[in-house]
C-alpha positions in Angstrom: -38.8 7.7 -5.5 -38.5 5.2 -2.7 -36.7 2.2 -2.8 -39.8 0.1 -2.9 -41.2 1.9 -6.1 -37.7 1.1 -7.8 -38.0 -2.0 -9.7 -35.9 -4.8 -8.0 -33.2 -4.4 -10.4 -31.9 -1.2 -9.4 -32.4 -1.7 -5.7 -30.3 -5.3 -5.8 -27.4 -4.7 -3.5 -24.0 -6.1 -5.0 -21.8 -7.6 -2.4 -18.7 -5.9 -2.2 -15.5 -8.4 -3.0 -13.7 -10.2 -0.4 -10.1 -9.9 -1.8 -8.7 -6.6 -2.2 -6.0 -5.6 -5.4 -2.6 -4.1 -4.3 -0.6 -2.2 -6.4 2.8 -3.6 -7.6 5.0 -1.2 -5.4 2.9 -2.7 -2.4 3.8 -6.5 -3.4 7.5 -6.2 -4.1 9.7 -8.1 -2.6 11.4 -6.5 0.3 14.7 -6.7 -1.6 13.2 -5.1 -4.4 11.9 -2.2 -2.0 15.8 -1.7 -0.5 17.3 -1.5 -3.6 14.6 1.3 -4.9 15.8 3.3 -1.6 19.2 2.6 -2.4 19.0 3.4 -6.4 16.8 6.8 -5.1 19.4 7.6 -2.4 22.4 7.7 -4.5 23.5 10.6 -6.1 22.4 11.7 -9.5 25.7 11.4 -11.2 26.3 7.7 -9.7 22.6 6.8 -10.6 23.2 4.7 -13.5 26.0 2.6 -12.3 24.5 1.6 -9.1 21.2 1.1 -10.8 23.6 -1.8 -13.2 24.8 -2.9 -9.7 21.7 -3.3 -7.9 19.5 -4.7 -11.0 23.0 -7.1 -11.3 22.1 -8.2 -7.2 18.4 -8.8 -7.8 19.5 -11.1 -10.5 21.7 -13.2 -8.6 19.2 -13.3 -5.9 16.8 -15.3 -8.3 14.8 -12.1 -8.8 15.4 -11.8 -13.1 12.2 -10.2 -13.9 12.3 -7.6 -11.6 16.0 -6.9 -12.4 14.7 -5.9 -16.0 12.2 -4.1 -14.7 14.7 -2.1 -12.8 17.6 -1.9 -14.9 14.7 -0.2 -17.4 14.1 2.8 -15.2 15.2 5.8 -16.3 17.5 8.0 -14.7 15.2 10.9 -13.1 15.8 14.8 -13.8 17.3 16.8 -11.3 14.4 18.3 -9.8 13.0 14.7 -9.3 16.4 13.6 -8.0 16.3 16.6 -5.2 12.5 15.6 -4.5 13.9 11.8 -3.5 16.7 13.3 -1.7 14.4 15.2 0.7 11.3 13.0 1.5 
């Protein structure tokens, strides 16, 4: 069927949106975004305490949500740990 046998409803182009969405990750603060490397960069057995340092820093910097959201993650396995270390 062509177009202009299609009744106008299905042939009604829908403009696309002007603003685009960005993922959380993308937004953060660039703070937020250091300390991620640094909390990833550490090594495994240290990863709790400097993830209660660095989530303590974001606080002070006025940032208290996203310290909670980061003193919430969870300390990754060991092959996710090596995984971080190389890339």
């Amino acid at each position: 069927m062509r177009d202009e046998e299609l009744p106008e409803v299905l042939t009604r182009r829908t403009p696309r949106p002007t603003t685009r969405l960005t993922s959380r990750r993308a937004a953060a603060p660039a703070s937020i975004r250091v300390a991620l490397d640094a909390l990833h960069g550490a090594p495994l057995e240290a990863f709790v305490a400097e993830r209660k340092r660095l989530g303590g820093e974001l606080k002070r910097d006025g940032a208290p949500g996203e310290a909670a959201r980061f003193l919430a993650l969870g300390k990754p396995t060991v092959s996710a740990w090596l995984t971080n270390q190389t890339s």
